[in-house]
CHARMM-style PDB file with segment names, atoms N, HN, CA, C and O in Angstrom:
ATOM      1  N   UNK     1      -4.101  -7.921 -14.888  1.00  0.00      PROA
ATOM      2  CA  UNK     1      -4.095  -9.071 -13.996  1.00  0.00      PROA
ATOM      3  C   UNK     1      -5.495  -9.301 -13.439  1.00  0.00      PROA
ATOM      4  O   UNK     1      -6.235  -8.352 -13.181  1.00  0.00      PROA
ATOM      5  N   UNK     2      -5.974 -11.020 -13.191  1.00  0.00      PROA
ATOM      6  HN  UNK     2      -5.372 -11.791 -13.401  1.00  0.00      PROA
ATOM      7  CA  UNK     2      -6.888 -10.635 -12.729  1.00  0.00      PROA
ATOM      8  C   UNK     2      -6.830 -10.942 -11.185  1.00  0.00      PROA
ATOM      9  O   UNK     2      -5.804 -10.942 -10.504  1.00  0.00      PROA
ATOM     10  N   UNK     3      -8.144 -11.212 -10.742  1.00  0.00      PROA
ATOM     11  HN  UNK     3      -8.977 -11.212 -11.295  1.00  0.00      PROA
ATOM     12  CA  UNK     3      -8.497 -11.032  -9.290  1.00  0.00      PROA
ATOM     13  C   UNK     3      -7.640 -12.591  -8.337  1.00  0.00      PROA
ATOM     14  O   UNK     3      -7.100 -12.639  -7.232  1.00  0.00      PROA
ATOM     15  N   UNK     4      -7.893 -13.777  -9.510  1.00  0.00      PROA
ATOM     16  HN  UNK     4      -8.331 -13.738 -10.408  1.00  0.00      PROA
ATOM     17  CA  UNK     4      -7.425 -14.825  -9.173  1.00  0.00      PROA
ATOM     18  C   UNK     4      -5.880 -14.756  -8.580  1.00  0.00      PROA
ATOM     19  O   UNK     4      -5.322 -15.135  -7.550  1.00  0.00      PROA
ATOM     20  N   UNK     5      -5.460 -14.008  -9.893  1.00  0.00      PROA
ATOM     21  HN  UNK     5      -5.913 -13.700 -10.730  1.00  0.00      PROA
ATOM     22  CA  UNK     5      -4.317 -14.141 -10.348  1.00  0.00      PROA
ATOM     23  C   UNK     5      -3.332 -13.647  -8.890  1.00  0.00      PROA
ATOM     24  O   UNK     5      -2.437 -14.244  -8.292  1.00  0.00      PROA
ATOM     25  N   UNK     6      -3.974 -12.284  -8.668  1.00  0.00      PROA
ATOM     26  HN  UNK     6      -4.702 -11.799  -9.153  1.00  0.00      PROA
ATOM     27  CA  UNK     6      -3.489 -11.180  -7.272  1.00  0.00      PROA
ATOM     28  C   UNK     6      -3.678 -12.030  -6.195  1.00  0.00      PROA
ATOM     29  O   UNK     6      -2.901 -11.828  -5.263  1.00  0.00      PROA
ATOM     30  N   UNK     7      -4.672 -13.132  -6.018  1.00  0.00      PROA
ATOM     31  HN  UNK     7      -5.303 -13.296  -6.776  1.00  0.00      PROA
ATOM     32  CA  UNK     7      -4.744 -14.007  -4.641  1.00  0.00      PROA
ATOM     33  C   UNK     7      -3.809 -14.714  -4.260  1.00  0.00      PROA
ATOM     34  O   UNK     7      -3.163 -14.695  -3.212  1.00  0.00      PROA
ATOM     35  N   UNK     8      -3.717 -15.746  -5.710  1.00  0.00      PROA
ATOM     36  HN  UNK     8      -4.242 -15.761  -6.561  1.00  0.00      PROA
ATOM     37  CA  UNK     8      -2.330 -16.711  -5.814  1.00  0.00      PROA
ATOM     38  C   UNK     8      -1.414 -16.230  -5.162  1.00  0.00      PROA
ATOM     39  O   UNK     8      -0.875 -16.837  -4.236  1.00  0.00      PROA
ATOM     40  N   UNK     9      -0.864 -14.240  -5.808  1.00  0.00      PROA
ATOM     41  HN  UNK     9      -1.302 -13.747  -6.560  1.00  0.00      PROA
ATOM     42  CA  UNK     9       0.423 -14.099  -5.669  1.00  0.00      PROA
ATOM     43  C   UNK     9       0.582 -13.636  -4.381  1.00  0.00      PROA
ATOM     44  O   UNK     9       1.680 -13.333  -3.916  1.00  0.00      PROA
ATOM     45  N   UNK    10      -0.691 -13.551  -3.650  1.00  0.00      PROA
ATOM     46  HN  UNK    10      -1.583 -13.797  -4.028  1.00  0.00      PROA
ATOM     47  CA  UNK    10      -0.315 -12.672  -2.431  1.00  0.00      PROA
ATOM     48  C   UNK    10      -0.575 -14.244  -1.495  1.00  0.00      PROA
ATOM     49  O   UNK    10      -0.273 -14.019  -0.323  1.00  0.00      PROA
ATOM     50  N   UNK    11      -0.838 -15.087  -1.605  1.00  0.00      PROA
ATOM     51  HN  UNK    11      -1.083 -15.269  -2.557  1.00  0.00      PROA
ATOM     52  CA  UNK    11      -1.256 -16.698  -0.647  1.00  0.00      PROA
ATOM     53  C   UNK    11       0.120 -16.873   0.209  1.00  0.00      PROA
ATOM     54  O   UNK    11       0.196 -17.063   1.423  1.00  0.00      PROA
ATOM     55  N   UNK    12       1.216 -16.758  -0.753  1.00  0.00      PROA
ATOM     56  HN  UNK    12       1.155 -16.604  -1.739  1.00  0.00      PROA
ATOM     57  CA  UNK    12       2.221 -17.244   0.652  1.00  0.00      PROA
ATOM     58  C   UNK    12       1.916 -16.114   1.619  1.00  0.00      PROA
ATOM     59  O   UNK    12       1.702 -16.425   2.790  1.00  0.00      PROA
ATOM     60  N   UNK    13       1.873 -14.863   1.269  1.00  0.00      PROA
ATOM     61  HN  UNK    13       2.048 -14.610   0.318  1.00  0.00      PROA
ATOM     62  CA  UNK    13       2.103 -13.742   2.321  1.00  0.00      PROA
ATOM     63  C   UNK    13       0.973 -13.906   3.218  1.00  0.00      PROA
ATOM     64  O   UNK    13       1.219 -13.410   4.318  1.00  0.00      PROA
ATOM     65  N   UNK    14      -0.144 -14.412   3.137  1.00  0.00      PROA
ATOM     66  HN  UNK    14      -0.344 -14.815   2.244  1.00  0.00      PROA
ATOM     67  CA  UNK    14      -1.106 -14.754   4.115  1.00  0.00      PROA
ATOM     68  C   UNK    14      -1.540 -15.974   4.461  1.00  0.00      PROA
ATOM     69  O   UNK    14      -1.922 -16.672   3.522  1.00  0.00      PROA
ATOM     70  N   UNK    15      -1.586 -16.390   5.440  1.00  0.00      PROA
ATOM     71  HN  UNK    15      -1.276 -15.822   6.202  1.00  0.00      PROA
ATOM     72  CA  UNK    15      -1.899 -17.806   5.409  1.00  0.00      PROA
ATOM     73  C   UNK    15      -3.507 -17.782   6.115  1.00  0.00      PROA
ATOM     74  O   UNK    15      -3.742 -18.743   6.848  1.00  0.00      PROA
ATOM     75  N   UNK    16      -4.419 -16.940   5.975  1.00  0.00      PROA
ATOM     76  HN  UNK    16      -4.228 -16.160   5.380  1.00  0.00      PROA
ATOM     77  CA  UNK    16      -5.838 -16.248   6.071  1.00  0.00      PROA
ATOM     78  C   UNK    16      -6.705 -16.672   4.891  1.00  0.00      PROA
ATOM     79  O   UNK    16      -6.130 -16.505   3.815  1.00  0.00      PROA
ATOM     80  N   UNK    17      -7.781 -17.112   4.814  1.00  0.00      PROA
ATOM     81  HN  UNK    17      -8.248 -17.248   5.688  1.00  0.00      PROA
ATOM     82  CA  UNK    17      -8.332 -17.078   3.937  1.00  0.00      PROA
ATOM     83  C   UNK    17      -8.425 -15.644   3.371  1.00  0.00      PROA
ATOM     84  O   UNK    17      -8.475 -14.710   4.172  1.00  0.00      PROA
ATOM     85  N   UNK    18      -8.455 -15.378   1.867  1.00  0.00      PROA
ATOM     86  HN  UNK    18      -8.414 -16.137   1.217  1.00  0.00      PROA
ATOM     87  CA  UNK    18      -8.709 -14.046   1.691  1.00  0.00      PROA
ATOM     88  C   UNK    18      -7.329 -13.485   1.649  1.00  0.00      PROA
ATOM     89  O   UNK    18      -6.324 -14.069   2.052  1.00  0.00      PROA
ATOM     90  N   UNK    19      -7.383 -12.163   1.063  1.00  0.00      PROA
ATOM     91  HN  UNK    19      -8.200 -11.688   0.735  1.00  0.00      PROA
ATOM     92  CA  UNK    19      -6.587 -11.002   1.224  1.00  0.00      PROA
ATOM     93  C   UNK    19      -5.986 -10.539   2.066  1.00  0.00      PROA
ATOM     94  O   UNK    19      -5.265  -9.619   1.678  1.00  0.00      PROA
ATOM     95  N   UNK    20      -5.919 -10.844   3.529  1.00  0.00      PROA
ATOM     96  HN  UNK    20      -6.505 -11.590   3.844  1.00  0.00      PROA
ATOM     97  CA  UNK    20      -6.154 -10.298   4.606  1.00  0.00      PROA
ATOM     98  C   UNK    20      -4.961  -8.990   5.115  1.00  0.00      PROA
ATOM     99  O   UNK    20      -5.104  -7.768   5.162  1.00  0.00      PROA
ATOM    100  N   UNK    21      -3.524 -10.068   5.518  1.00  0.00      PROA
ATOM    101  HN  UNK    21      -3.408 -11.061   5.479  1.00  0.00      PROA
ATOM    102  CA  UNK    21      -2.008  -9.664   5.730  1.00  0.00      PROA
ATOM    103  C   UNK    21      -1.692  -8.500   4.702  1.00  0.00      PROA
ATOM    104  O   UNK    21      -1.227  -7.382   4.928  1.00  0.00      PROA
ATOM    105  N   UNK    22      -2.185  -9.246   3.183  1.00  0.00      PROA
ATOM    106  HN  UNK    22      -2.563 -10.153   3.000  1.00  0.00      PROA
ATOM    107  CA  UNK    22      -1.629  -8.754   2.072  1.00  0.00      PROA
ATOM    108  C   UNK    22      -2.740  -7.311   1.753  1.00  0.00      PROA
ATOM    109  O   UNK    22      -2.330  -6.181   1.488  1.00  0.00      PROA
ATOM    110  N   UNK    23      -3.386  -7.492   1.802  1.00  0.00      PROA
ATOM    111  HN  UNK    23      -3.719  -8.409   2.018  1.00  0.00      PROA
ATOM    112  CA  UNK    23      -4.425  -6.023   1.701  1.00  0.00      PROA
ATOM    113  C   UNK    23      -3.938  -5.155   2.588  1.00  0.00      PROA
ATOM    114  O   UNK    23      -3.577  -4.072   2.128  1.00  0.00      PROA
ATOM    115  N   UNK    24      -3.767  -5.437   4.390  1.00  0.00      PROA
ATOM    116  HN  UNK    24      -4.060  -6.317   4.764  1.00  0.00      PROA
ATOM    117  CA  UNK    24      -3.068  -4.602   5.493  1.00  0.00      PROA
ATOM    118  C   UNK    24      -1.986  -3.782   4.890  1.00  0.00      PROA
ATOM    119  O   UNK    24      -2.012  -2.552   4.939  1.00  0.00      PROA
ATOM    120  N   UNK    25      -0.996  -4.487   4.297  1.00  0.00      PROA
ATOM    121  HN  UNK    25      -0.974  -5.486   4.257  1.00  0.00      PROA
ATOM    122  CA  UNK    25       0.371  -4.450   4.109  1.00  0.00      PROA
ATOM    123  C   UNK    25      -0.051  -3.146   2.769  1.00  0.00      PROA
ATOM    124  O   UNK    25       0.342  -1.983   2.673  1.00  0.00      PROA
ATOM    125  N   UNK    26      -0.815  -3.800   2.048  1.00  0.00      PROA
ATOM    126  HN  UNK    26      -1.134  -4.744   2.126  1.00  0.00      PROA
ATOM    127  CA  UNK    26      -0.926  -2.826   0.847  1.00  0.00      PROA
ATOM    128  C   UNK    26      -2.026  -0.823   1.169  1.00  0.00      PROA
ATOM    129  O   UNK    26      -1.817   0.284   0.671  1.00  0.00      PROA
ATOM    130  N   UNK    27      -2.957  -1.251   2.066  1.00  0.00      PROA
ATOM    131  HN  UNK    27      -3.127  -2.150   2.470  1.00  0.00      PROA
ATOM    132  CA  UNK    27      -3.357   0.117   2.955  1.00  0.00      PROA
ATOM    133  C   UNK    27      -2.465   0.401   3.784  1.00  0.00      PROA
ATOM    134  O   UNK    27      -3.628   0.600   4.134  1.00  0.00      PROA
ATOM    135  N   UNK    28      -1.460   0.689   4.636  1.00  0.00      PROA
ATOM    136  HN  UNK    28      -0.515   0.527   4.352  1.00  0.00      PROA
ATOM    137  CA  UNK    28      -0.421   0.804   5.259  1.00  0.00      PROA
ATOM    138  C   UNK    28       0.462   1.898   4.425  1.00  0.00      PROA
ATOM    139  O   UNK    28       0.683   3.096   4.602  1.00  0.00      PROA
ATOM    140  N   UNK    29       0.859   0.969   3.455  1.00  0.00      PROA
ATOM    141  HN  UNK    29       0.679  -0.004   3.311  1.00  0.00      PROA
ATOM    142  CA  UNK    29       1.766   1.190   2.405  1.00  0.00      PROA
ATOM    143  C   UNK    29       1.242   2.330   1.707  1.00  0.00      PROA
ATOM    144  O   UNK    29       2.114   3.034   1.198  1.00  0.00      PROA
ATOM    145  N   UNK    30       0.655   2.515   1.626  1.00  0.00      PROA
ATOM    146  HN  UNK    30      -0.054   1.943   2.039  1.00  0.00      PROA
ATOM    147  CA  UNK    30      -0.316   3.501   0.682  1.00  0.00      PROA
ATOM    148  C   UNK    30      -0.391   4.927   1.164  1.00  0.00      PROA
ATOM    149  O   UNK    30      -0.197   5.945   0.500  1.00  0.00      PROA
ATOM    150  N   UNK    31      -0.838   4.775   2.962  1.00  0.00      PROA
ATOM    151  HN  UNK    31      -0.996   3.948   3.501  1.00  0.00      PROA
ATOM    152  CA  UNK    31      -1.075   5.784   3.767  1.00  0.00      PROA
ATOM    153  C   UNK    31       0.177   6.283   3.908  1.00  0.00      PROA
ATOM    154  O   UNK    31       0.264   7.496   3.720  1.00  0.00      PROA
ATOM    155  N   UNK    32       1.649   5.423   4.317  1.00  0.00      PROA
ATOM    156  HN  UNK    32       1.578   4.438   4.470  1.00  0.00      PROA
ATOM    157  CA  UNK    32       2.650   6.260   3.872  1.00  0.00      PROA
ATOM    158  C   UNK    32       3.253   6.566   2.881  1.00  0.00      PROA
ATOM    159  O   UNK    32       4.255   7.280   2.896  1.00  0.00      PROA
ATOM    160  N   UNK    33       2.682   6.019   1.755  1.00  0.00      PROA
ATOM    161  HN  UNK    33       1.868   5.438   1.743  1.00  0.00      PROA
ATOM    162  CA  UNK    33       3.113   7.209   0.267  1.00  0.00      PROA
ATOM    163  C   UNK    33       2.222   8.547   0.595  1.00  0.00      PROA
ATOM    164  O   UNK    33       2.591   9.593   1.130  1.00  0.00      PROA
ATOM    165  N   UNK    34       1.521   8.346   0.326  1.00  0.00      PROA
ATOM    166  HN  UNK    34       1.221   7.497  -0.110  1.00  0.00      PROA
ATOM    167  CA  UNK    34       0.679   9.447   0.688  1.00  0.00      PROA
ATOM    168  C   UNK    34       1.200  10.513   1.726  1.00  0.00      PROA
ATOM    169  O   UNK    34       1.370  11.649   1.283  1.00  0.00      PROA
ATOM    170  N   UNK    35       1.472  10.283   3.045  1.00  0.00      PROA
ATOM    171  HN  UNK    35       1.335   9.360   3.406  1.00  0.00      PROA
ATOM    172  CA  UNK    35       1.606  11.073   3.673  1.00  0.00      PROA
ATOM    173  C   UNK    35       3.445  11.827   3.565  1.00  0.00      PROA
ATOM    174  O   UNK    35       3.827  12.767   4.263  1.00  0.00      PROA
ATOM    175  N   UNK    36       4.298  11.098   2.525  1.00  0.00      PROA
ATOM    176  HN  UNK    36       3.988  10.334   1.958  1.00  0.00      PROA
ATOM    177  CA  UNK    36       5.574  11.002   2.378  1.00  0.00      PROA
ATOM    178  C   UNK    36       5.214  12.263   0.770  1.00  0.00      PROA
ATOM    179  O   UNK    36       6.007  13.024   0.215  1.00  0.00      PROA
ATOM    180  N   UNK    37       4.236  12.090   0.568  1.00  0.00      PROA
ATOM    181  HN  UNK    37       3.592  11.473   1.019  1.00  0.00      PROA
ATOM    182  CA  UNK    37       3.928  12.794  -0.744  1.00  0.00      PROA
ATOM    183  C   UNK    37       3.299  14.406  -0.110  1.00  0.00      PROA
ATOM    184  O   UNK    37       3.856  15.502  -0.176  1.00  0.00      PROA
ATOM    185  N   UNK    38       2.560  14.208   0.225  1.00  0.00      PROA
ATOM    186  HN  UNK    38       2.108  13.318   0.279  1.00  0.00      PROA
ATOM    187  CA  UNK    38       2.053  15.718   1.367  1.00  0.00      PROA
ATOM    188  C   UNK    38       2.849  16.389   1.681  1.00  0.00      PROA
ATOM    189  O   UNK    38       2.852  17.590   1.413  1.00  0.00      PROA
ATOM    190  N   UNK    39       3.946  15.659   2.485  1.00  0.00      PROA
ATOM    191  HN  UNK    39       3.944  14.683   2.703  1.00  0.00      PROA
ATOM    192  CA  UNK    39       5.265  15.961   3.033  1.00  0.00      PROA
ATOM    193  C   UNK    39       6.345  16.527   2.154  1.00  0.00      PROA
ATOM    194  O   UNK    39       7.245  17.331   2.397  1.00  0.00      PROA
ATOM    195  N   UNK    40       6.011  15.898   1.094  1.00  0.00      PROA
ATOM    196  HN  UNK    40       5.279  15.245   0.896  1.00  0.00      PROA
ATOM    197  CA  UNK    40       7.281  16.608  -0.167  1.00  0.00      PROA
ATOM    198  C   UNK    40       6.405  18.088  -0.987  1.00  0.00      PROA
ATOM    199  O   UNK    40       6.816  19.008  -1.695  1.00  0.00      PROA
ATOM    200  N   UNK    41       5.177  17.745  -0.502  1.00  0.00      PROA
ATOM    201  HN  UNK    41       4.843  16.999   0.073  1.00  0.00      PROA
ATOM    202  CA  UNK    41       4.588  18.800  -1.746  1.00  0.00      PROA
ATOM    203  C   UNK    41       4.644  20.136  -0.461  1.00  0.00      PROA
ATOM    204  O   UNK    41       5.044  21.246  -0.812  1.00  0.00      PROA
ATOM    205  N   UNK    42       4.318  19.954   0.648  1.00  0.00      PROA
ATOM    206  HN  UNK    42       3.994  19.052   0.934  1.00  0.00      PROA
ATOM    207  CA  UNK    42       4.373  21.324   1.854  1.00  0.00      PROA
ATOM    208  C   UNK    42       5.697  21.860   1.963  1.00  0.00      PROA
ATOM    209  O   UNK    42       5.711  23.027   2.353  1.00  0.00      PROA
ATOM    210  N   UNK    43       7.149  21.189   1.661  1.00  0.00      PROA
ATOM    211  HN  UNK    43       7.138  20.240   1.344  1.00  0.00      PROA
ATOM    212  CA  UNK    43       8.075  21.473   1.745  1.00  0.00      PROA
ATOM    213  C   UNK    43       8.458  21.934   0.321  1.00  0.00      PROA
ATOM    214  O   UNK    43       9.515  22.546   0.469  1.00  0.00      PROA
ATOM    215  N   UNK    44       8.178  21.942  -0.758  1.00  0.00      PROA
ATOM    216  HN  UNK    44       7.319  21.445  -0.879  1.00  0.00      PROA
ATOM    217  CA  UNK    44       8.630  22.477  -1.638  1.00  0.00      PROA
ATOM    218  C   UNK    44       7.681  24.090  -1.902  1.00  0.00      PROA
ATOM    219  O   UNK    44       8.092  25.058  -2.541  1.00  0.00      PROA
ATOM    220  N   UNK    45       6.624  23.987  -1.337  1.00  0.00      PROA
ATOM    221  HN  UNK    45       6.291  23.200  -0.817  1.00  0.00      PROA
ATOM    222  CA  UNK    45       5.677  25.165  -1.462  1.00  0.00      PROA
ATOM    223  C   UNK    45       5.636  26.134  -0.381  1.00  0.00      PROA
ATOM    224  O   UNK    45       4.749  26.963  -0.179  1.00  0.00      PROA
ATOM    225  N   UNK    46       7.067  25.870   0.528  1.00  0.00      PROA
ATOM    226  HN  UNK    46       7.788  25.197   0.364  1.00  0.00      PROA
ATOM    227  CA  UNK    46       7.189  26.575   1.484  1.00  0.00      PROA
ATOM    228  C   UNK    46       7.966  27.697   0.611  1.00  0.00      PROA
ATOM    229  O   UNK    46       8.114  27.394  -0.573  1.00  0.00      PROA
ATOM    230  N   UNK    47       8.445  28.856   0.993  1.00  0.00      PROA
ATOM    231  HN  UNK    47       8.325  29.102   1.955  1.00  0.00      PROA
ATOM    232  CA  UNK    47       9.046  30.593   0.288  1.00  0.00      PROA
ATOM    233  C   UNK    47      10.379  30.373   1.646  1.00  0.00      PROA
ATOM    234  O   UNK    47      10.425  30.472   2.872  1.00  0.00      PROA
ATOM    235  N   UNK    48      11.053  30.126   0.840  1.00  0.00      PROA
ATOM    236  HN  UNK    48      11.015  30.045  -0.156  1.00  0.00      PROA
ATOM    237  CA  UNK    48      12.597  29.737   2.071  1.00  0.00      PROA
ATOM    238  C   UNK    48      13.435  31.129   1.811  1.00  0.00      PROA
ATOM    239  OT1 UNK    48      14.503  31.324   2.393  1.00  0.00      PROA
TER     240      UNK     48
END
């Protein structure tokens, strides 16, 4: 996909010039995979 293409699809979700809502939404999102992933890997590497 290109860069255009990702603006278009994210335009309703922001009404900002730019990326703005839709970039937030997508770092957000990210930080809790991430921290939902940490979370699964400390709990399985715990000795129960």
């Amino acid at each position: 996909m290109s860069t255009s293409t990702l603006v278009q699809l994210a335009a309703p979700i922001s009404s900002e010039n730019g990326p703005g809502l839709f970039l937030r939404i997508v770092v957000v999102a990210s930080i809790v995979g991430v921290c939902l992933l940490g979370w699964i890997l400390v709990r399985a590497g715990r000795d129960n």
